[in-house]
C-alpha positions in Angstrom: 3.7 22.6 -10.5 4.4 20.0 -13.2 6.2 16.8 -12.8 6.6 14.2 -15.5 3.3 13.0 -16.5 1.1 14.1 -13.3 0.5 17.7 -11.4 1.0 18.6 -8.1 -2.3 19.9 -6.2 -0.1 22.6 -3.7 -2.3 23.7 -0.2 -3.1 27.5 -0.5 -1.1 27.6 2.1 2.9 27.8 2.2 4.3 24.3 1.5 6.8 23.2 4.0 7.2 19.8 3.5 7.7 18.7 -0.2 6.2 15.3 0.4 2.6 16.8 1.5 1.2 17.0 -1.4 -1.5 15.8 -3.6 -0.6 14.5 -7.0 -3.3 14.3 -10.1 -2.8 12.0 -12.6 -5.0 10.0 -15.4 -4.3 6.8 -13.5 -3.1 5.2 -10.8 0.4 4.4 -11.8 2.5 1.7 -9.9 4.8 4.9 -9.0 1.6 6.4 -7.9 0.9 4.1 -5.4 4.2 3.3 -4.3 4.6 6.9 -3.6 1.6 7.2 -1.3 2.9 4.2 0.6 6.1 5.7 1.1 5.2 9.1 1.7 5.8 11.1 -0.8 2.7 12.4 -1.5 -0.4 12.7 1.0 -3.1 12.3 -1.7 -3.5 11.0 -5.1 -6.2 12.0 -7.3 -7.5 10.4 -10.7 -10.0 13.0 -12.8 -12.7 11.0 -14.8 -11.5 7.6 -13.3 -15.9 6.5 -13.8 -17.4 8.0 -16.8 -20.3 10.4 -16.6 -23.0 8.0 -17.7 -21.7 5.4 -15.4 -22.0 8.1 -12.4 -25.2 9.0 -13.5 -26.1 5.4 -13.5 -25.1 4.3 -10.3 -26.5 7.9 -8.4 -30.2 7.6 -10.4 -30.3 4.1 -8.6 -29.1 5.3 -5.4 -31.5 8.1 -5.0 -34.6 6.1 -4.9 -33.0 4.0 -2.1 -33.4 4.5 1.6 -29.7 5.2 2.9 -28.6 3.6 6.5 -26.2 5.5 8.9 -23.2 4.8 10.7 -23.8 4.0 14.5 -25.7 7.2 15.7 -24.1 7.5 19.5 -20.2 7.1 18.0 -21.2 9.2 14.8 -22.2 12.5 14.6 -23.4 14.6 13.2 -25.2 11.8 11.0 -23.7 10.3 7.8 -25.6 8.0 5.7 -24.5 5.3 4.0 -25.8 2.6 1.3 -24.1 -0.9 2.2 -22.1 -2.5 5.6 -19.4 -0.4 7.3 -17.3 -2.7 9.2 -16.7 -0.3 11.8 -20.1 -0.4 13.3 -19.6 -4.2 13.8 -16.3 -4.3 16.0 -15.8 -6.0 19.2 -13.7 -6.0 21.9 -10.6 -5.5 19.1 -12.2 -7.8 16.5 -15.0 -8.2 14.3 -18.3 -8.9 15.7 -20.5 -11.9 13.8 -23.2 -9.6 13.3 -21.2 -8.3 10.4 -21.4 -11.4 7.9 -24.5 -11.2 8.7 -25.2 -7.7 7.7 -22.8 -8.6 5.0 -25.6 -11.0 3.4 -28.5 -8.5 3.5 -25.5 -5.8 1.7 -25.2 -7.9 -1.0 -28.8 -8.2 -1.6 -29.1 -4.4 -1.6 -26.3 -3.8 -4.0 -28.0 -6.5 -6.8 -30.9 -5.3 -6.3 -30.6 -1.8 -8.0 -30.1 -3.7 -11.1 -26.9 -1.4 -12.2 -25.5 -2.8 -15.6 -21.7 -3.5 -14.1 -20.2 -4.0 -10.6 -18.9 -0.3 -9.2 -17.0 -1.4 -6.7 -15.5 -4.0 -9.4 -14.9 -0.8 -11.8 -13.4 0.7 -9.4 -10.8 -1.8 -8.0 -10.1 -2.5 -12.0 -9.2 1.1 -12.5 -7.0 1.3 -9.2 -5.2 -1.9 -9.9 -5.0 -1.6 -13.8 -1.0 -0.6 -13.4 -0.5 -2.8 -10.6 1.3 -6.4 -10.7 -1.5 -8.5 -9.5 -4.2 -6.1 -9.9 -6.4 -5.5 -7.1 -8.6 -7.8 -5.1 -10.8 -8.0 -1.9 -9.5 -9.0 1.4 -10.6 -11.6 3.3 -10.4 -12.3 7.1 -10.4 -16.2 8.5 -11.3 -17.2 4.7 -14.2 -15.4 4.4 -14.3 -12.3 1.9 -14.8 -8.8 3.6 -17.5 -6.5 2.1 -16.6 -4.7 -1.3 -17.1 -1.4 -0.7 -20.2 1.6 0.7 -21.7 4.8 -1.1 -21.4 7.1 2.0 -23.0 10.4 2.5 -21.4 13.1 4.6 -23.7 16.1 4.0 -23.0 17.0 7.5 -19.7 16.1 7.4 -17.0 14.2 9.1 -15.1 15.2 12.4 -11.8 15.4 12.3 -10.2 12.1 12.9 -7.6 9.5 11.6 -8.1 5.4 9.9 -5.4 3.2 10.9 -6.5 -0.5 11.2 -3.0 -1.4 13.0 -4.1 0.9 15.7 -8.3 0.2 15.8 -7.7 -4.1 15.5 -6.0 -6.0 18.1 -4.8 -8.4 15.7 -4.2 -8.2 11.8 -7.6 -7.4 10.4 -7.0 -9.3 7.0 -5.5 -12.7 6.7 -3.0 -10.9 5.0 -0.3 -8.5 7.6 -0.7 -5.1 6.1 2.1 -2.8 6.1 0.5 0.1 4.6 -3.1 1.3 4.6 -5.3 4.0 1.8 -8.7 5.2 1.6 -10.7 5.5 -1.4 -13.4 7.8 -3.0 -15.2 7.8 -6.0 -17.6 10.7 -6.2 -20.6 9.8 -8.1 -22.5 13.4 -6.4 -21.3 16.7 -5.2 -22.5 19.5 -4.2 -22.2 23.0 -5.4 -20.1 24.2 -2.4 -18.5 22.3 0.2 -17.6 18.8 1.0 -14.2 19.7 0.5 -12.0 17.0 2.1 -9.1 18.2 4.3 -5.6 16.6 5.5 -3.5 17.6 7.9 0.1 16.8 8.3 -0.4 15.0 12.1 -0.4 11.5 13.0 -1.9 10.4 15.9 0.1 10.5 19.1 -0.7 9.8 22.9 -1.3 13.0 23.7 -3.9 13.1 21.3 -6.3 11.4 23.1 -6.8 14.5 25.6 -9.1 15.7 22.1 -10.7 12.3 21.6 -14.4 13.4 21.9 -16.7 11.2 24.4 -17.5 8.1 23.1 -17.1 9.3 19.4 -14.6 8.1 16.7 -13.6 12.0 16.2 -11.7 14.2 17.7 -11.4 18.2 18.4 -10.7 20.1 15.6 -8.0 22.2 18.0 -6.0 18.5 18.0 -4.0 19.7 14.3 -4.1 23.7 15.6 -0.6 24.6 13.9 -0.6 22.0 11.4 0.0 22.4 7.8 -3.3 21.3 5.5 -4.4 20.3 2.0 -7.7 20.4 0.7 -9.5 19.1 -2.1 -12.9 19.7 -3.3 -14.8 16.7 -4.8 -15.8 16.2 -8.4 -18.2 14.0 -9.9 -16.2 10.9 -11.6 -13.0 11.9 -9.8 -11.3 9.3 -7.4 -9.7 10.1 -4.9 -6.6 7.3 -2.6 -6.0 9.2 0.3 -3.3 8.5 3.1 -6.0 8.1 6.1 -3.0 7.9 9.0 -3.1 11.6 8.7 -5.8 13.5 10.3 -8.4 14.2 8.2 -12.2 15.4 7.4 -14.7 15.9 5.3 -16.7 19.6 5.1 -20.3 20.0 5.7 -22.0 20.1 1.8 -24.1 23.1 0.6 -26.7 22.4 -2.2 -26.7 19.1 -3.0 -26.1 15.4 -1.8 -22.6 13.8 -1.4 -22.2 10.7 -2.1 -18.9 8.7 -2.9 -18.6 4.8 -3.3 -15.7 4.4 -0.4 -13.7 1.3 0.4 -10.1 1.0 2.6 -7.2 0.0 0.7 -4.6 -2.5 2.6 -0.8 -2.9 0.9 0.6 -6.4 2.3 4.1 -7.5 2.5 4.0 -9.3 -0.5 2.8 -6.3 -2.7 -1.1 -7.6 -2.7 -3.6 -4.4 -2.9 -6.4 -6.1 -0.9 -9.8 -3.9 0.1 -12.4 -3.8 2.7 -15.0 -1.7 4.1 
């Protein structure tokens, strides 16, 4: 299906709700974006948003690195990850301090494979090129959140939903958000798998009773019934996902996985402001 300048990525399965849909495009328009906020599309993807060579750059540095993973007892099975996730450093509905901290050795690492341009820079160029004011990192009590994380999912993610109204107490920027994206930039895929699938649920109460213990993930049987999308990765595609619908990531066959990843807040006053 063709609309204007973009395509429509349909779900093998029967559509039943027009706006659940992924949209590909070769850039991230302002109607783009304004769309995902508002829900009418689930997904928007960007083919060839980093060039080859720059992939190629950035994934020869990372593979002589040693890769870090999120908290082991509240993630699993393991993913591995190249930089400071902010959600292995919340407390009590906050942030904890030992994030800055972690923050400082993070920016060490990422200088220190001696790339020839900023990715996570590239990347919020790309994404903000047709918006008004571009895009910039967030900050929370004046200091500046980390930029971004190369995360590898061979095994996966469980099932399970982002929503930083919901996981922080108060507004975790200093900016209110009033609309939240995740995004992917895949740098290495595998041959088969790593697909990552949407459903069309949003969390509810009731949804707890699938909460796994003590994990951020939930039972797979919590979106039984509900209508899907899938998209398998490819290298130098990005990906701006909805994340307040359920989602995963499929185990990888073949080959490594990795995507540079950030969160994407919108603020009432139109800012694109990311953190991860």
């Amino acid at each position: 299906m063709t609309s204007g300048n973009f395509t429509q990525d349909l779900p093998p399965t029967a559509l039943h709700d027009p706006f659940f849909r992924a949209a590909s495009a070769p850039a991230f328009t302002r109607e783009l974006l304004t769309g995902l906020a508002a829900g009418k599309y689930a997904a928007v993807r960007v083919p060839g948003f980093l060039s080859g060579e720059r992939c190629a750059e950035v994934l020869a540095a990372l593979e002589g690195r040693e890769f870090d993973s999120y908290g082991k007892a509240r993630v699993q099975p393991r993913v591995m990850r190249f930089g400071v996730g902010i959600s292995d450093h919340m407390a009590a509905g906050g942030v904890a301090e030992s994030y800055w901290k972690a923050l400082e050795g993070h920016h060490e690492a990422w200088r220190g494979l001696g790339l020839s341009f900023d990715p996570f820079l590239a990347c919020r160029e790309g994404l903000g090129a047709h918006w008004p004011g571009g895009v910039a990192v967030g900050s929370r009590g004046g200091r500046e959140l980390g930029a971004g994380v190369a995360r590898e999912p061979n095994d996966g993610f469980r099932v399970h939903f982002d929503d930083s109204l919901r996981e922080y107490e108060e507004d975790l920027l200093d900016a209110p958000l009033i609309g939240q994206f995740a995004f992917n930039l895949y740098v290495s895929v595998p041959p088969s798998g790593g697909e990552t699938v949407l459903w069309r649920h949003r969390w509810q109460p009731e949804d707890e009773a699938y909460r796994l213990p003590a994990s951020y993930g939930y039972d797979e049987a919590v979106v039984r019934g509900a209508e899907s999308l899938e998209i398998a990765p490819r290298v130098g595609e990005a990906l701006l996902i909805d994340p307040r619908y359920f989602h995963a990531v499929r185990p990888s066959r073949g080959a490594r996985r990795i995507a540079l990843g950030f969160a994407v807040g919108l603020t009432a006053s139109g800012q694109l402001l990311t953190w991860a």
